[in-house]
C-alpha positions in Angstrom: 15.3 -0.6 13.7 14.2 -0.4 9.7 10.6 -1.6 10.6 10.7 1.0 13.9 11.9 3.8 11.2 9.5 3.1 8.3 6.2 3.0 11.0 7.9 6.5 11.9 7.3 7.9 8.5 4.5 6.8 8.1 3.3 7.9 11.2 4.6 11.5 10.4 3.0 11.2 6.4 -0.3 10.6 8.3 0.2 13.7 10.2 1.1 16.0 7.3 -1.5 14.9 5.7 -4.0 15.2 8.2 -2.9 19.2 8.8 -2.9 19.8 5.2 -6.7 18.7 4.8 -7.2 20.4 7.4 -6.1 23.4 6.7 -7.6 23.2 3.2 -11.2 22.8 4.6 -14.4 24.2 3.5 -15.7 26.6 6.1 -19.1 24.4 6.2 -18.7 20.6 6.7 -19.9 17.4 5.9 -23.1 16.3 7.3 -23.1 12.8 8.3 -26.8 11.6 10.2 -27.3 14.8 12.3 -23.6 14.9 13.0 -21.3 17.9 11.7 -17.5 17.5 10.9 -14.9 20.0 10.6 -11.5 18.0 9.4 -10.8 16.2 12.7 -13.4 17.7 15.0 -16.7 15.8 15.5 -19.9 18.3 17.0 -23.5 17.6 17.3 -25.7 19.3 15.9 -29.4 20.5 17.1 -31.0 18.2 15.1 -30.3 14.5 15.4 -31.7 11.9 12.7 -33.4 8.7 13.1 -31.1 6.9 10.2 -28.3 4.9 10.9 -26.1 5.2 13.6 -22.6 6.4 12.6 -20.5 7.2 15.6 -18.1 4.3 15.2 -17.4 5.3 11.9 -16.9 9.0 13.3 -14.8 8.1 15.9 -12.4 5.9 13.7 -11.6 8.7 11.8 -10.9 11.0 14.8 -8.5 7.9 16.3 -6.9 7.8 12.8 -6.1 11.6 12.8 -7.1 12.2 9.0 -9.5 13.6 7.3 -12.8 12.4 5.9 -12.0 12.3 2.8 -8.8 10.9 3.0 -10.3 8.1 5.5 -13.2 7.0 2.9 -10.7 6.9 0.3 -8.2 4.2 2.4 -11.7 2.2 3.3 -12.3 2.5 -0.5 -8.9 0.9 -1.7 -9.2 -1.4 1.1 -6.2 -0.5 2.6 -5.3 0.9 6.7 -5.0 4.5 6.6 -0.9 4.2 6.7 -1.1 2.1 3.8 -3.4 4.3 1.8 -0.7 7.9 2.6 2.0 5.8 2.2 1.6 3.9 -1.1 2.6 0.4 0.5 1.1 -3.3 1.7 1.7 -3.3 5.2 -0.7 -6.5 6.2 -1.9 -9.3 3.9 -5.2 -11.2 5.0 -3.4 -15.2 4.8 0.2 -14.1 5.5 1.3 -14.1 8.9 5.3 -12.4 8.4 4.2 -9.8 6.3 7.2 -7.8 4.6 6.4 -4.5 3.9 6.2 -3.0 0.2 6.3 0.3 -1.2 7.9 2.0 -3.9 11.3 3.0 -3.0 11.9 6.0 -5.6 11.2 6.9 -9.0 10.2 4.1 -11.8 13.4 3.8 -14.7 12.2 3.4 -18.0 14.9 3.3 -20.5 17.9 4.6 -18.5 15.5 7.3 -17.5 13.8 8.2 -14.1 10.3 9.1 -14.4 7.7 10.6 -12.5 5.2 7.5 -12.9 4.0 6.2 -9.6 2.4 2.6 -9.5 -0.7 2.4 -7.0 0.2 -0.7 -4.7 -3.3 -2.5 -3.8 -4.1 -5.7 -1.4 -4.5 -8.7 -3.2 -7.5 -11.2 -3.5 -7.1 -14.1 -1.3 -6.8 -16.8 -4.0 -3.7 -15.3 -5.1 -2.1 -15.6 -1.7 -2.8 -18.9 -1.3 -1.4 -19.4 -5.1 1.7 -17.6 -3.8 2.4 -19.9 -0.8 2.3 -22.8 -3.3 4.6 -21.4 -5.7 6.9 -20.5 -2.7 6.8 -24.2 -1.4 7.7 -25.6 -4.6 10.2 -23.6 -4.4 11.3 -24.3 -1.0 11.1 -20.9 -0.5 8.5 -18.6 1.9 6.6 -15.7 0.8 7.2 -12.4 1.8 4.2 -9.9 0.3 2.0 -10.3 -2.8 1.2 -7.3 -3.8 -1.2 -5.8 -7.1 0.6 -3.3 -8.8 -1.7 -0.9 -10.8 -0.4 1.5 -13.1 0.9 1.2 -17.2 3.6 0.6 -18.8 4.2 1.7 -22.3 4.1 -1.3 -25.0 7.8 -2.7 -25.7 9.4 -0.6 -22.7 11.1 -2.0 -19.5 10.6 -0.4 -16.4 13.3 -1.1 -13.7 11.0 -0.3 -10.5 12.4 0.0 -6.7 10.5 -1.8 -4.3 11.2 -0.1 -0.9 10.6 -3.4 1.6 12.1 -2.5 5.0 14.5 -5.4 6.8 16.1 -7.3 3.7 19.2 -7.3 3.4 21.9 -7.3 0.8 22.5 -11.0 -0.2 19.3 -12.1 0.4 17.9 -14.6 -2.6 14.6 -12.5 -3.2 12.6 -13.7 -6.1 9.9 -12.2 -8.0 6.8 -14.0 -9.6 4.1 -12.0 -11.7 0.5 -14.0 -12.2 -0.7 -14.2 -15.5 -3.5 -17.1 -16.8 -3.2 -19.2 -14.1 0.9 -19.7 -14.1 3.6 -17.4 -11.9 6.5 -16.0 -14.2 10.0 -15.1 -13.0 11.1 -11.3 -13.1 14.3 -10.2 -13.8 15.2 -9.2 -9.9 18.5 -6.5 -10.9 19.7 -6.0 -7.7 18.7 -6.7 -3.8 20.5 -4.0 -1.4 19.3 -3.1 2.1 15.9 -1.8 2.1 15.7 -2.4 -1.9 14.7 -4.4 -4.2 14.9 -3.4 -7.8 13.1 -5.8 -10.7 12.2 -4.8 -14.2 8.9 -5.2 -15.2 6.9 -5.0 -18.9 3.3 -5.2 -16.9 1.8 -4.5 -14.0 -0.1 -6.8 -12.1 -0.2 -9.3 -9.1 3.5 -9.8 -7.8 4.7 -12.4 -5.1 8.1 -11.7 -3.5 9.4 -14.8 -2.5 12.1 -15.3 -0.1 14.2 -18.4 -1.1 16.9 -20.3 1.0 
């Protein structure tokens, strides 16, 4: 029912969005080889080039009901086109159970909320496999690695809320950052349904590992 909710909102983000770019359009659109797009709507034009063909590309946008611009940018980050609107890791190329992870409010730094936002990117492969061997050492499984761009000021402590849809209260979450070749234990404040809250010094490659 969490998982069903959190697709939903996506789902709806992607469709604000969409209208919004929409609506905010130039009157004359991008020309991609010979054809013309307006936001969401594809037409030919008279003249047709001879460069490479790009009606897949075309039609992946229309099927993911976004604009262009906001389509390149998700290809750009390497992320789906939910991911990319919603600021989360949905899928991880190695991980199979994939728990999803986005930031669920706004970042505390020193008793305060902010209005900093980290940027959640996929990572690189070798640190999912890195992850899965820290969680079997632990006897634990892992649950999303995630790299989390974004600064925090020298000497400050930011308590961030990690939105991950389907834990539970109780559960023995654990948070590993990479750094020179080693994982290191975060201070993991408080695991609620929905929520996991961790402070953090640095940004960086985090592994949420579930242990039993």
């Amino acid at each position: 029912m969490k998982m069903k909710r959190f697709l939903a909102l996506i789902t709806i983000g992607i469709m604000v969005l969409g209208a919004c770019m929409v609506v905010s359009a130039a009157p004359d659109s991008d020309s991609v080889s010979g054809n013309s797009i307006s936001g969401n709507a594809v037409s030919e034009s008279s003249s047709v080039s001879s460069g490479p063909d790009y009606s897949a590309y075309i039609a992946e946008i229309g099927e993911s009901g976004v604009s262009v611009e906001v389509y390149t940018a998700a290809q750009e980050a390497g992320l789906s086109v939910a991911e990319y609107v919603s600021n989360s890791i949905i899928e991880v190329p190695g991980l199979k159970n994939v728990t999803p992870v986005g930031q669920g409010d706004k970042i505390v730094v020193d008793g305060k909320k902010t209005n900093q936002t980290f940027s959640l990117r996929k990572p690189l492969s070798t640190y999912v496999s890195s992850a899965k061997s820290q969680a079997a050492s632990l006897g634990g499984s892992v649950l999303n690695v995630v790299d989390v761009q974004g600064g925090i000021a020298s000497g400050k402590t930011a308590s961030v809320n990690f939105y991950m849809p389907g834990v539970q209260a109780g559960q023995n979450i654990q948070i590993y950052r990479y750094n020179k070749g080693q994982w290191n234990s975060l201070n993991v404040t408080e695991v609620r349904a929905d929520h996991v809250v961790v402070d953090m010094t640095e940004t960086g490659v985090l592994a949420f590992i579930q242990v039993q």
